[in-house]
Biopython code that builds the backbone (N, CA, C, O; Angstrom):
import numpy as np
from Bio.PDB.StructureBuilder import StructureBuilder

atoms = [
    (1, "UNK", "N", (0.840, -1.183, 0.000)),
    (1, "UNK", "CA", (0.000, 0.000, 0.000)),
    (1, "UNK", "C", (0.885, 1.246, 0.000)),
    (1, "UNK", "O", (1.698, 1.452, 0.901)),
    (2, "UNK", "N", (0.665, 2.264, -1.274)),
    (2, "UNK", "CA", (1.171, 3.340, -0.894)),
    (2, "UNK", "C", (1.226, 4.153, 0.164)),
    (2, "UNK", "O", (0.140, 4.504, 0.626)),
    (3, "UNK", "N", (2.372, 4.614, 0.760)),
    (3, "UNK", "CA", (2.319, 5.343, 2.081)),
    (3, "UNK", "C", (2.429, 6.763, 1.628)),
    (3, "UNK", "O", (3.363, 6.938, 0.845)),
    (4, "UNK", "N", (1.705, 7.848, 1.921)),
    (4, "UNK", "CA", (2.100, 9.592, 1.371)),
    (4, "UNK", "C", (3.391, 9.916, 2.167)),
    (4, "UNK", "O", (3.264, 11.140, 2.140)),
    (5, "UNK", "N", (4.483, 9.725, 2.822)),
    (5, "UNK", "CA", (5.578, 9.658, 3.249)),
    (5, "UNK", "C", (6.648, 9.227, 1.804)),
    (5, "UNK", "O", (7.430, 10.015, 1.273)),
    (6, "UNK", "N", (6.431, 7.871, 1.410)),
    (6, "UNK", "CA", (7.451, 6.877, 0.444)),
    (6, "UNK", "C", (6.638, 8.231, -0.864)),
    (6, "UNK", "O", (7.324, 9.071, -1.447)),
    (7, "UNK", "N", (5.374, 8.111, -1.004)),
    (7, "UNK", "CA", (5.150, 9.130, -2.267)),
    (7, "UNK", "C", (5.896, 10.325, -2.478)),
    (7, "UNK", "O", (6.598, 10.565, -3.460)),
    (8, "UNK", "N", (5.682, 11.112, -1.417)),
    (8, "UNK", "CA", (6.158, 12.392, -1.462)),
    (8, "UNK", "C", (8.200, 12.281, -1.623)),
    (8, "UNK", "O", (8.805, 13.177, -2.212)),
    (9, "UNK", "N", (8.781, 11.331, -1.133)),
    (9, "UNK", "CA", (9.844, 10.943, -0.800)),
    (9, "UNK", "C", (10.411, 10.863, -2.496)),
    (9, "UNK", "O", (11.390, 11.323, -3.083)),
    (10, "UNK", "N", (9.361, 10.115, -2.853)),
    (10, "UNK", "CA", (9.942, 9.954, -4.440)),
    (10, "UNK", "C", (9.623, 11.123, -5.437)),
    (10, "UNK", "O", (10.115, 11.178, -6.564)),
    (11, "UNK", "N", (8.598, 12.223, -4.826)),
    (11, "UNK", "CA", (8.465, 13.080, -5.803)),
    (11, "UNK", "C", (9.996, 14.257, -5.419)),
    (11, "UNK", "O", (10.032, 15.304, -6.065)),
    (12, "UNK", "N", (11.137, 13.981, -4.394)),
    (12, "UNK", "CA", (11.607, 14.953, -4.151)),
    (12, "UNK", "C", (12.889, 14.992, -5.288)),
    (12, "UNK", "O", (13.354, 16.010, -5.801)),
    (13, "UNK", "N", (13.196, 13.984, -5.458)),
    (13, "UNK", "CA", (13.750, 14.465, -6.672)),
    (13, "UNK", "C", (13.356, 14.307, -8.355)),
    (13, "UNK", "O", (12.387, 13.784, -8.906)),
    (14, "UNK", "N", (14.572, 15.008, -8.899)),
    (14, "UNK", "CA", (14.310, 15.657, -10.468)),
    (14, "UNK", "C", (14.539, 14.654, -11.154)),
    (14, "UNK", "O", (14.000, 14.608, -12.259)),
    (15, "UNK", "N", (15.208, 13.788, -10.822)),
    (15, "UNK", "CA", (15.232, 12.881, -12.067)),
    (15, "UNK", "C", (14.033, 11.717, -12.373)),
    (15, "UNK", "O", (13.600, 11.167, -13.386)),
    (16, "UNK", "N", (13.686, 11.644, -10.619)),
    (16, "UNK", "CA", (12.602, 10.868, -10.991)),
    (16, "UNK", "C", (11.179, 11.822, -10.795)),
    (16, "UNK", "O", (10.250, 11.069, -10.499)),
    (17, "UNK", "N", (10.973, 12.496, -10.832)),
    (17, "UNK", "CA", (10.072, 13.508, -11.615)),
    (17, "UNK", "C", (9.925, 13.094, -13.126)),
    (17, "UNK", "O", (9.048, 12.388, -13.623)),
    (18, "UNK", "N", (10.982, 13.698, -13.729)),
    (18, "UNK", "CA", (10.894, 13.587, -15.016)),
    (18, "UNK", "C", (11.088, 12.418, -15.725)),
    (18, "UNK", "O", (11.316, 12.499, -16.932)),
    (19, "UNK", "N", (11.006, 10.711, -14.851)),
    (19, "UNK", "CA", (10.847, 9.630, -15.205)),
    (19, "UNK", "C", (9.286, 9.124, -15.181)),
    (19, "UNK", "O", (8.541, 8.519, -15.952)),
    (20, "UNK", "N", (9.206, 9.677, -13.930)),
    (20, "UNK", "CA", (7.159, 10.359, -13.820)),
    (20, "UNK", "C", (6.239, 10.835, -15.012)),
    (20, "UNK", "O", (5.236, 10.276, -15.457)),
    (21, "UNK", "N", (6.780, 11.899, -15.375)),
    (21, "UNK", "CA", (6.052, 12.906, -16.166)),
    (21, "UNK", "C", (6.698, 11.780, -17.779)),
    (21, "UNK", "O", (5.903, 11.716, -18.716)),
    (22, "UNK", "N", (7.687, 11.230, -17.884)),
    (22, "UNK", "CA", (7.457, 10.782, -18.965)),
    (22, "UNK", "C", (6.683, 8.933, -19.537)),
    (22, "UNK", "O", (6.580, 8.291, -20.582)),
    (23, "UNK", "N", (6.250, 8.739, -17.805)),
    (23, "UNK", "CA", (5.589, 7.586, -18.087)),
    (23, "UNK", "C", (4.296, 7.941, -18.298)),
    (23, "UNK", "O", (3.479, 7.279, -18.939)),
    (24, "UNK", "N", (4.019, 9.458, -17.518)),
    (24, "UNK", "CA", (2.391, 9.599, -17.556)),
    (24, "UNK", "C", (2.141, 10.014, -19.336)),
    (24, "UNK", "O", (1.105, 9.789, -19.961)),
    (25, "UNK", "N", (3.001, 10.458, -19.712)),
    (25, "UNK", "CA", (2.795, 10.912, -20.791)),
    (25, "UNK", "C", (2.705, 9.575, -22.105)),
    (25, "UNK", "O", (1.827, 9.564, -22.967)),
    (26, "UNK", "N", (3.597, 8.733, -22.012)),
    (26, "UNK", "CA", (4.286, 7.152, -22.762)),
    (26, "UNK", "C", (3.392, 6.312, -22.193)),
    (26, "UNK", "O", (3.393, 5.420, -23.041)),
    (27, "UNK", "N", (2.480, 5.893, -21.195)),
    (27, "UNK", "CA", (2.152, 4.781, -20.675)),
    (27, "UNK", "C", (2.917, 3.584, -20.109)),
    (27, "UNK", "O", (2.446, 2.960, -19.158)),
    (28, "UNK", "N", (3.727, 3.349, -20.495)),
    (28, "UNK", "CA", (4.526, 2.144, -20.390)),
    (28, "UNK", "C", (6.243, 2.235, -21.362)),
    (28, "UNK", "O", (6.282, 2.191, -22.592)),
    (29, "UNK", "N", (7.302, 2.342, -20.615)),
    (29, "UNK", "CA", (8.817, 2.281, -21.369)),
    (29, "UNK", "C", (9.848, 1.028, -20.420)),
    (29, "UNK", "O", (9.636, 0.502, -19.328)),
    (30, "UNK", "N", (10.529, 0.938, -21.003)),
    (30, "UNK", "CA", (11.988, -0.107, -20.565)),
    (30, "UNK", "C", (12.745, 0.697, -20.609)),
    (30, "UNK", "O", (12.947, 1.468, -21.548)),
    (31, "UNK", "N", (13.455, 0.625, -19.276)),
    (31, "UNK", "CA", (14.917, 0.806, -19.022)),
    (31, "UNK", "C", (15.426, 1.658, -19.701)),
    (31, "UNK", "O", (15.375, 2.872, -19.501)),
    (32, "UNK", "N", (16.273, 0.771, -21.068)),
    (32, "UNK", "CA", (16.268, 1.398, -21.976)),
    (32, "UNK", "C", (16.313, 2.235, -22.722)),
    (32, "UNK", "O", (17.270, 2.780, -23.272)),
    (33, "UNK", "N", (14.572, 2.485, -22.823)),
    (33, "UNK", "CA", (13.746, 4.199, -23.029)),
    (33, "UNK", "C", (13.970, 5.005, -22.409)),
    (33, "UNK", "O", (14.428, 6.108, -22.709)),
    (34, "UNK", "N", (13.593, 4.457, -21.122)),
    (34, "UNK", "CA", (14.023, 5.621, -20.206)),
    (34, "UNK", "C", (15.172, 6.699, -20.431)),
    (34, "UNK", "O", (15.182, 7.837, -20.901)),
    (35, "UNK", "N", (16.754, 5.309, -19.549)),
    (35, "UNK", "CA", (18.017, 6.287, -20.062)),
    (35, "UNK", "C", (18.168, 6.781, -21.064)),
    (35, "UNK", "O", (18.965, 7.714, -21.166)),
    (36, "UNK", "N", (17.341, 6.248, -22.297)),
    (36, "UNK", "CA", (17.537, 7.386, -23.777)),
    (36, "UNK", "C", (16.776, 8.646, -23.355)),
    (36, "UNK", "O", (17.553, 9.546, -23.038)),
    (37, "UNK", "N", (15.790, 8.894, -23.281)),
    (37, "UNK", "CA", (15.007, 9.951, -22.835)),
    (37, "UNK", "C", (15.591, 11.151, -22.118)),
    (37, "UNK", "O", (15.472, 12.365, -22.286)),
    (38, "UNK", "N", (16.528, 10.097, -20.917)),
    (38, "UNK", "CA", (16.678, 10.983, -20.013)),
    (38, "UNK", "C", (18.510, 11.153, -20.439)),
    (38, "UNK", "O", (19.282, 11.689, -19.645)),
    (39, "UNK", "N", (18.821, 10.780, -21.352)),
    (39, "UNK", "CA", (20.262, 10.908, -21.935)),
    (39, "UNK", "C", (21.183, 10.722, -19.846)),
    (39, "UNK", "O", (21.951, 11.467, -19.237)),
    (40, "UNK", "N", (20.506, 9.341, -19.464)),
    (40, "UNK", "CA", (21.607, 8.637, -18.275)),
    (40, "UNK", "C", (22.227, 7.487, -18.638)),
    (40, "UNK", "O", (22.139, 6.963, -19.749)),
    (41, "UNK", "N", (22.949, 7.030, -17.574)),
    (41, "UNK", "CA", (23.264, 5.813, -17.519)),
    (41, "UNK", "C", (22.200, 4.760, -16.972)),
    (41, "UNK", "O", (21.457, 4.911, -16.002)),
    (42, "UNK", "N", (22.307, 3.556, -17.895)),
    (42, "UNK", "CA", (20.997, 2.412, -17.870)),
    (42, "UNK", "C", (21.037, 2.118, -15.658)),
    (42, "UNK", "O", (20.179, 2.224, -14.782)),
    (43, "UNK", "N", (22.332, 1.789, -15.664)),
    (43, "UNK", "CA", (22.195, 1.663, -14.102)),
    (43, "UNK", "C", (21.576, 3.120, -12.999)),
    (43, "UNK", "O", (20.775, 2.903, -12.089)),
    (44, "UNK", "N", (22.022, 4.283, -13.248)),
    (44, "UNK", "CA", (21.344, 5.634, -12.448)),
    (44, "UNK", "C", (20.038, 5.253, -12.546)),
    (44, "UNK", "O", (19.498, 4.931, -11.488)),
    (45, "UNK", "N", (19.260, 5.199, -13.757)),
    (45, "UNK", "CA", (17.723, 5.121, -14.046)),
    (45, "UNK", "C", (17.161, 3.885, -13.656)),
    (45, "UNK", "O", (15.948, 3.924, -13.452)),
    (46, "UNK", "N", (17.917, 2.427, -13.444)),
    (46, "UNK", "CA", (17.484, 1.146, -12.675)),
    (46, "UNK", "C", (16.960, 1.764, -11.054)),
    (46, "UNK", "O", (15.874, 1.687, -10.479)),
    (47, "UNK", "N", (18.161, 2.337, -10.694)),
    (47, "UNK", "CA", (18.218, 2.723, -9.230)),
    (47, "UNK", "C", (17.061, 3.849, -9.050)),
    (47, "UNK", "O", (16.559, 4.030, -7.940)),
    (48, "UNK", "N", (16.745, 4.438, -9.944)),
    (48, "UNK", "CA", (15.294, 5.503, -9.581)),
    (48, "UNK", "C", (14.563, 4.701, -9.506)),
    (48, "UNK", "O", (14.050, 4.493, -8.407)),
    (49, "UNK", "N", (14.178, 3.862, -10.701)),
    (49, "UNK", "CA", (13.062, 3.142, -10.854)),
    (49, "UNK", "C", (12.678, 2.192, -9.638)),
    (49, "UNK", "O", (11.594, 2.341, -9.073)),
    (50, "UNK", "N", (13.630, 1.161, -9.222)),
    (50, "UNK", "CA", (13.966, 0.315, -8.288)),
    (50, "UNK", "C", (13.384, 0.983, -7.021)),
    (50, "UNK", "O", (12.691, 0.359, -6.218)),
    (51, "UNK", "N", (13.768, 2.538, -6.866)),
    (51, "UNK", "CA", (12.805, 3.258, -5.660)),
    (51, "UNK", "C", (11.580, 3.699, -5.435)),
    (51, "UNK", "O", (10.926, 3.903, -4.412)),
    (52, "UNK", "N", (11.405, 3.799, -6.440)),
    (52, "UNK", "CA", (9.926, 4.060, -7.336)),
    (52, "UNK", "C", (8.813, 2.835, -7.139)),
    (52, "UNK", "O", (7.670, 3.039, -6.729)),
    (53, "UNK", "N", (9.333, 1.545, -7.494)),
    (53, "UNK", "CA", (8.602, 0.683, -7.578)),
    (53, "UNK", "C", (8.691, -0.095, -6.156)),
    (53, "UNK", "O", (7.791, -0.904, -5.928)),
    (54, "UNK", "N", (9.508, 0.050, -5.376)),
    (54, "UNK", "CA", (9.568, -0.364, -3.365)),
    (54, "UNK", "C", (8.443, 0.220, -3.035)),
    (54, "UNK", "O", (7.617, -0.403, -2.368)),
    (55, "UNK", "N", (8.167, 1.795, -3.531)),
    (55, "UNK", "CA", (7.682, 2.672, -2.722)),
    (55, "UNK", "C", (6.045, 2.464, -3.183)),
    (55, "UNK", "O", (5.017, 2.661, -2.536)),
    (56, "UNK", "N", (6.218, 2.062, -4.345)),
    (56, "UNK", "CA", (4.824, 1.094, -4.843)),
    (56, "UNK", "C", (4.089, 2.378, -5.955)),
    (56, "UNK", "O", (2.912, 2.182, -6.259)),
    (57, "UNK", "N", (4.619, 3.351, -6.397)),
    (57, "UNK", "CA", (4.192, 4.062, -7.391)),
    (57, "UNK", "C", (4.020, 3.652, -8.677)),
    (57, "UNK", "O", (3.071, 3.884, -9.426)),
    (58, "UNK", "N", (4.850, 3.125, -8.844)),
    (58, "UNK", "CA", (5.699, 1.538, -10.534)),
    (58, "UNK", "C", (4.893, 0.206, -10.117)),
    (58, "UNK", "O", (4.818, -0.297, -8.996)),
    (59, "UNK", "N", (4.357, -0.192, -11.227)),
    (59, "UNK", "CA", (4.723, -1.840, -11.189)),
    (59, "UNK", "C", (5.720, -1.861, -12.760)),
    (59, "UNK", "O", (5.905, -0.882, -13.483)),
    (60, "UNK", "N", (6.112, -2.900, -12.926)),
    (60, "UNK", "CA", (6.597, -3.917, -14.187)),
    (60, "UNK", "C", (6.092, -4.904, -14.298)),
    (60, "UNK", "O", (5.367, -5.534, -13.526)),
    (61, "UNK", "N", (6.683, -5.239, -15.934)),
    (61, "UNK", "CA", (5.950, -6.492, -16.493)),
    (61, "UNK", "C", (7.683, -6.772, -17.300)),
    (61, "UNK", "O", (8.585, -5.970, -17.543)),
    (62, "UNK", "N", (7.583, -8.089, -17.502)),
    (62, "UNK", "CA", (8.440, -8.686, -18.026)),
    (62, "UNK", "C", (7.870, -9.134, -19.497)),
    (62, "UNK", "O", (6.935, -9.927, -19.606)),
    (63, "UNK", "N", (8.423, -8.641, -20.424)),
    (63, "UNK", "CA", (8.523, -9.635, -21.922)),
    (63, "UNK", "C", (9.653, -9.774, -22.433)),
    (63, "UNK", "O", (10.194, -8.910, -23.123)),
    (64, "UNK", "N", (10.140, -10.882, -22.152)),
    (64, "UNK", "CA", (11.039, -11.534, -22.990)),
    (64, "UNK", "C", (12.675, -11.220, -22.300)),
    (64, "UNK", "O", (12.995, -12.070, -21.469)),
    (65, "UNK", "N", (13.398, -10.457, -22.471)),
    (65, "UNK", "CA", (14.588, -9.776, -21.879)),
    (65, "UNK", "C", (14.570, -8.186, -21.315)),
    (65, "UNK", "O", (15.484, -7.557, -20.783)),
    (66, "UNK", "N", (13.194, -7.770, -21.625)),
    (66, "UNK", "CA", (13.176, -6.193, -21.230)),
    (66, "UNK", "C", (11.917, -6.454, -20.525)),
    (66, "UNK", "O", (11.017, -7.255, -20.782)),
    (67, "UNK", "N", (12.110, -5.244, -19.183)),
    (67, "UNK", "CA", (11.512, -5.340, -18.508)),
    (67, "UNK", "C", (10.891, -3.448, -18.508)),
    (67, "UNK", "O", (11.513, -2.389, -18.589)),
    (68, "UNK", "N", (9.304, -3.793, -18.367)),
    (68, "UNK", "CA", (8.475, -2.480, -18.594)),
    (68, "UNK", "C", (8.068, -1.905, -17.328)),
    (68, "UNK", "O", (7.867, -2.731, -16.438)),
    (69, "UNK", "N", (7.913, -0.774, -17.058)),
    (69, "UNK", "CA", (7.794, -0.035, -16.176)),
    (69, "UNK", "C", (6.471, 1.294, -16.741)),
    (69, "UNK", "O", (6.370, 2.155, -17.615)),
    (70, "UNK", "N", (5.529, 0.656, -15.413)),
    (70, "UNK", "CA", (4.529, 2.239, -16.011)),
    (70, "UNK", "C", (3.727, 2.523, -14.438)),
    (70, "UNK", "O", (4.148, 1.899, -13.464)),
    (71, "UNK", "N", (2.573, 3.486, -14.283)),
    (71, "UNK", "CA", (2.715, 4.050, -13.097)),
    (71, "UNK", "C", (2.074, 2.184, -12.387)),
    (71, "UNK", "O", (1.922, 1.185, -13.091)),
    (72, "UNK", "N", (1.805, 2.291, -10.700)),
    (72, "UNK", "CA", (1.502, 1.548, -10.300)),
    (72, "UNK", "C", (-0.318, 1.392, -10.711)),
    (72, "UNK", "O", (-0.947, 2.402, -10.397)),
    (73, "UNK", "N", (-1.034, 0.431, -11.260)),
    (73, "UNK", "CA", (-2.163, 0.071, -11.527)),
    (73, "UNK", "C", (-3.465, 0.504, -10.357)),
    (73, "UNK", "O", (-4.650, 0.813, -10.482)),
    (74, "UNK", "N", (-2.715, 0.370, -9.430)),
    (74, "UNK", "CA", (-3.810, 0.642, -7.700)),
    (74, "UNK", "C", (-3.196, 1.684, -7.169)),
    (74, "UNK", "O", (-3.018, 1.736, -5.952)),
    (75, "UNK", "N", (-2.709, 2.842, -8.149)),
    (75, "UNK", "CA", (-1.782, 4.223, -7.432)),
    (75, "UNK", "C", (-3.774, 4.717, -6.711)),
    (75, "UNK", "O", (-4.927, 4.712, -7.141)),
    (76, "UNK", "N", (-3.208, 4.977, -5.745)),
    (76, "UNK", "CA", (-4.579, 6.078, -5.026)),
    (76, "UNK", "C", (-4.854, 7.590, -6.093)),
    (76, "UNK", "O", (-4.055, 8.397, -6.569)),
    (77, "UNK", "N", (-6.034, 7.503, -6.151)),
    (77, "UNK", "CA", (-6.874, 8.773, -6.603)),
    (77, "UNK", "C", (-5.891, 10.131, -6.423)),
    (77, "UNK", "O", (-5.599, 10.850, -7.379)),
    (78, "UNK", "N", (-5.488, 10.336, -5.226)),
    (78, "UNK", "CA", (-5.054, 11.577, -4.474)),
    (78, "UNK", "C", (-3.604, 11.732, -5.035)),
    (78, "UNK", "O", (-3.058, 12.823, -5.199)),
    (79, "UNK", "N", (-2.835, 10.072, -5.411)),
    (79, "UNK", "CA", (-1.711, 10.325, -5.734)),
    (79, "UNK", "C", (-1.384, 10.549, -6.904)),
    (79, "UNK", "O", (-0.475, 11.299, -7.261)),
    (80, "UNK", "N", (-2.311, 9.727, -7.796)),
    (80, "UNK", "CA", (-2.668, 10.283, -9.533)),
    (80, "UNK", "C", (-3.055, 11.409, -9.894)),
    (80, "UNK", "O", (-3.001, 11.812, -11.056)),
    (81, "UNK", "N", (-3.460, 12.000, -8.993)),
    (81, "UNK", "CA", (-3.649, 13.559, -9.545)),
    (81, "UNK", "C", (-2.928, 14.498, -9.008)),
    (81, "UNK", "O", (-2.908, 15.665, -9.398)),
    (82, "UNK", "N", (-2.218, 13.984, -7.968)),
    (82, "UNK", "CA", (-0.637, 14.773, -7.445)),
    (82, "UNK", "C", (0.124, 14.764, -8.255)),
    (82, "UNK", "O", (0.719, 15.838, -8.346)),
    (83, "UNK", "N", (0.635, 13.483, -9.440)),
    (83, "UNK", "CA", (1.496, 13.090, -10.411)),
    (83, "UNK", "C", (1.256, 13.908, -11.463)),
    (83, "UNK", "O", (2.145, 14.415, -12.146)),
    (84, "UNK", "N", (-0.189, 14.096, -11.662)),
    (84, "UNK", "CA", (-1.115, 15.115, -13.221)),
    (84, "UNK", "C", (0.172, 16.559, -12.491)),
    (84, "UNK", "O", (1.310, 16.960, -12.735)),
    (85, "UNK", "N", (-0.761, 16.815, -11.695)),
    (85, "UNK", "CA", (-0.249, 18.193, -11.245)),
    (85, "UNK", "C", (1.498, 18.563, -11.548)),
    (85, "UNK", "O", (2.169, 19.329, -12.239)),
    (86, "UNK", "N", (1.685, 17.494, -10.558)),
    (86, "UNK", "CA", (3.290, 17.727, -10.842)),
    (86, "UNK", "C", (3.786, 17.874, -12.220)),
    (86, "UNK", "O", (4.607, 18.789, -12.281)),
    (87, "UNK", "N", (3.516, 17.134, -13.651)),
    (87, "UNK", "CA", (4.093, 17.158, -14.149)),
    (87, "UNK", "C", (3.072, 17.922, -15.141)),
    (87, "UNK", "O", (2.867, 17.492, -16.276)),
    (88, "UNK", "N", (2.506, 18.971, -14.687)),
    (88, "UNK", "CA", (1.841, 20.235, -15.286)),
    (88, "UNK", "C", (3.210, 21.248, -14.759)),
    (88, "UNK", "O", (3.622, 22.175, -15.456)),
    (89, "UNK", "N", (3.552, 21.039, -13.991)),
    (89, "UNK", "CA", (4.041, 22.168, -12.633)),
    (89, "UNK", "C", (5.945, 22.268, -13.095)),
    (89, "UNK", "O", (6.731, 23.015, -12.513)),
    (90, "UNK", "N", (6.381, 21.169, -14.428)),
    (90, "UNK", "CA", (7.489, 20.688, -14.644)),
    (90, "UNK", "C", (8.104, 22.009, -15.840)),
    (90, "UNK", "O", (7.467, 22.496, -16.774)),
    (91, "UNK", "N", (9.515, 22.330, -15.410)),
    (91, "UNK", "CA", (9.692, 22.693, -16.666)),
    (91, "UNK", "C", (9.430, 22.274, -18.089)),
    (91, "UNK", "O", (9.330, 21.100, -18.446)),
    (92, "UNK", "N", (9.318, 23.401, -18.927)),
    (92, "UNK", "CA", (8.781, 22.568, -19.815)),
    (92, "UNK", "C", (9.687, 22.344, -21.444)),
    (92, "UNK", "O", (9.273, 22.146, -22.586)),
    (93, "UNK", "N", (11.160, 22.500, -20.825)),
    (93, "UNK", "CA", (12.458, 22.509, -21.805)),
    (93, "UNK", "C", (12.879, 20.838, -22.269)),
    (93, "UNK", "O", (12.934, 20.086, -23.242)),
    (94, "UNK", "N", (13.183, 20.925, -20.400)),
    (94, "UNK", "CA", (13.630, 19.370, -20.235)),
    (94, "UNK", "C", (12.867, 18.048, -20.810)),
    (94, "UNK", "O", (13.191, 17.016, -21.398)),
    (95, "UNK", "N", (11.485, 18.746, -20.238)),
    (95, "UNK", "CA", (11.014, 17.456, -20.727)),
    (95, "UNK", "C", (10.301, 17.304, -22.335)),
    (95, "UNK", "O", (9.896, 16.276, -22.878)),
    (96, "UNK", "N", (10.311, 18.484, -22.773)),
    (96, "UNK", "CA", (10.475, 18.415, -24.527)),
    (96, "UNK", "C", (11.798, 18.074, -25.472)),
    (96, "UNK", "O", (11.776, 17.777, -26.666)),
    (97, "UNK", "N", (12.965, 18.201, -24.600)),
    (97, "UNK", "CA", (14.110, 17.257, -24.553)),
    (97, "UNK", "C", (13.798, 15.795, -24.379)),
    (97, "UNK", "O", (13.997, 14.858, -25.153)),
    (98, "UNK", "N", (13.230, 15.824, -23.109)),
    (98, "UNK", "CA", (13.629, 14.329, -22.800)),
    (98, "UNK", "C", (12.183, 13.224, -24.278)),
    (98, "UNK", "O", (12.439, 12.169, -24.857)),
    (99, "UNK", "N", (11.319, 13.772, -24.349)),
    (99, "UNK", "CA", (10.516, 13.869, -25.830)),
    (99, "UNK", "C", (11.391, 13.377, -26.775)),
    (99, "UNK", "O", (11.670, 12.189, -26.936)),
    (100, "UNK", "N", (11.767, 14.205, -27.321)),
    (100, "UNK", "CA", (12.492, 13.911, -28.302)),
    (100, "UNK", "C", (13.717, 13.024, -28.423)),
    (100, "UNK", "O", (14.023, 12.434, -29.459)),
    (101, "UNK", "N", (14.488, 12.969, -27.125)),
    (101, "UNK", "CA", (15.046, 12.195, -27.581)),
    (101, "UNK", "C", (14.672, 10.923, -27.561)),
    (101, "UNK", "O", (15.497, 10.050, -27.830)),
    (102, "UNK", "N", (13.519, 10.647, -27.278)),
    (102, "UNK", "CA", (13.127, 9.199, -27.097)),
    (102, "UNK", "C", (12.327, 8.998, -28.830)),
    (102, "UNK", "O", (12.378, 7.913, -29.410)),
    (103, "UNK", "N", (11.770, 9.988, -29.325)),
    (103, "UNK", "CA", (11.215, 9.970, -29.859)),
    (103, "UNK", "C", (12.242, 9.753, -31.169)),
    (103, "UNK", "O", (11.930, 9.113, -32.173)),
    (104, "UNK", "N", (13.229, 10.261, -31.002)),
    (104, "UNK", "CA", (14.680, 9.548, -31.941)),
    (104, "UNK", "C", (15.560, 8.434, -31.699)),
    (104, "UNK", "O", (16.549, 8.164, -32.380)),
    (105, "UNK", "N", (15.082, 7.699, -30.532)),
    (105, "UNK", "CA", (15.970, 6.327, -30.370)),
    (105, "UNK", "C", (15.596, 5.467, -31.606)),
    (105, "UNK", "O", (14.634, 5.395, -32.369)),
    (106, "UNK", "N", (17.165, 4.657, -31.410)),
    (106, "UNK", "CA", (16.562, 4.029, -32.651)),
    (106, "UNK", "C", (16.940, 2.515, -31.936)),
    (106, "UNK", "O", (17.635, 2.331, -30.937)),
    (107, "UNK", "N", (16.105, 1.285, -32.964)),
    (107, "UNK", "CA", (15.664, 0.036, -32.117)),
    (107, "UNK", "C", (15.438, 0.164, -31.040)),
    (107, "UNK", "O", (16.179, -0.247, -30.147)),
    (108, "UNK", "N", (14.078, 0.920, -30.807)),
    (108, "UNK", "CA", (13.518, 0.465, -29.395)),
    (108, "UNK", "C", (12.483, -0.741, -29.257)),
    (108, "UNK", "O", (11.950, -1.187, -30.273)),
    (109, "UNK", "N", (12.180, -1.303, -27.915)),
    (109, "UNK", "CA", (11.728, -2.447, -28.238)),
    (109, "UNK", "C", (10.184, -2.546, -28.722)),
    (109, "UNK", "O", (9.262, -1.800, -28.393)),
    (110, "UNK", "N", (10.144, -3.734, -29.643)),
    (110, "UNK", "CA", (8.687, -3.542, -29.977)),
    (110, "UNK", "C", (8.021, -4.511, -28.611)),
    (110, "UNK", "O", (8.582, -5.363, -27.922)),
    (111, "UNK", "N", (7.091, -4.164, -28.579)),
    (111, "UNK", "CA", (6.167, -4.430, -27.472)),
    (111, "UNK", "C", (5.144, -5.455, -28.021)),
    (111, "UNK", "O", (4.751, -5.148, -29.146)),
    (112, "UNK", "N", (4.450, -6.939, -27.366)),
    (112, "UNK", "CA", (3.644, -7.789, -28.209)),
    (112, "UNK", "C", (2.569, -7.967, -27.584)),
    (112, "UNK", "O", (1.673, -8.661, -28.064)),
    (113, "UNK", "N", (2.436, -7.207, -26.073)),
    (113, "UNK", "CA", (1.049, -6.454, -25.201)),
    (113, "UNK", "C", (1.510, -5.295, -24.441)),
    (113, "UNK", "O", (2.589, -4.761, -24.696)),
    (114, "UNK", "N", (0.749, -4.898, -23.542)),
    (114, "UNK", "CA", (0.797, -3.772, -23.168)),
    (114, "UNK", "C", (-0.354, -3.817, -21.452)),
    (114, "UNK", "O", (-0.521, -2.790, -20.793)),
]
sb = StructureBuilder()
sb.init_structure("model")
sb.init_model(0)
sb.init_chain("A")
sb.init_seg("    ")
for serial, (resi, resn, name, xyz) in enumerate(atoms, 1):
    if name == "N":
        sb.init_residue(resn, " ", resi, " ")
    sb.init_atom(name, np.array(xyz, "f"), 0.0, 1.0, " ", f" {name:<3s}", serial, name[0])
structure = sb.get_structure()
């Protein structure tokens, strides 16, 4: 069960903000996507995510060798529209950066559900 302590905990930083704001926006990315997006290293963006999904905001799904990440399915009402907000509330440079560059990766994975 989400705790508003572990929530708020994960909204305090920027990187996973803007791992936030680009799932609400994508629905569902890998790893992967992510560090392209966010032009990191695949391990920095494991370790957000990895806190993200303890804290119970994330679930994943596994297909095949990549593993997907999108918000948690049973996120509370109060916290889904804390997430809207926030990433209304986001600069809006970075994450038309972080847009595009995902939107220029090349071989990303194809997906066979969702």
């Amino acid at each position: 069960m989400l705790e508003a302590q572990s929530f708020y905990d994960v909204l305090s930083d920027e990187t996973r903000r803007r791992l936030l704001a680009l799932l609400l926006k994508e629905g569902e990315l890998c790893v992967c996507e992510l560090g392209c997006a966010l032009d990191m290293a695949q391990p920095k963006v494991s370790r957000h995510l990895a806190v993200m999904r303890e804290a119970e905001v994330l679930s994943q799904r596994r297909e095949g060798t990549w593993v997907y990440y999108r918000l948690h399915p049973q996120l509370p009402l109060w916290a889904a529209r804390s997430l809207e907000l926030m990433a209304q509330g986001l600069p809006e440079a970075p994450l038309r950066q972080d847009a595009e560059r995902l939107g220029a990766m090349a071989d990303r994975p194809a997906r066979c559900c969702a």
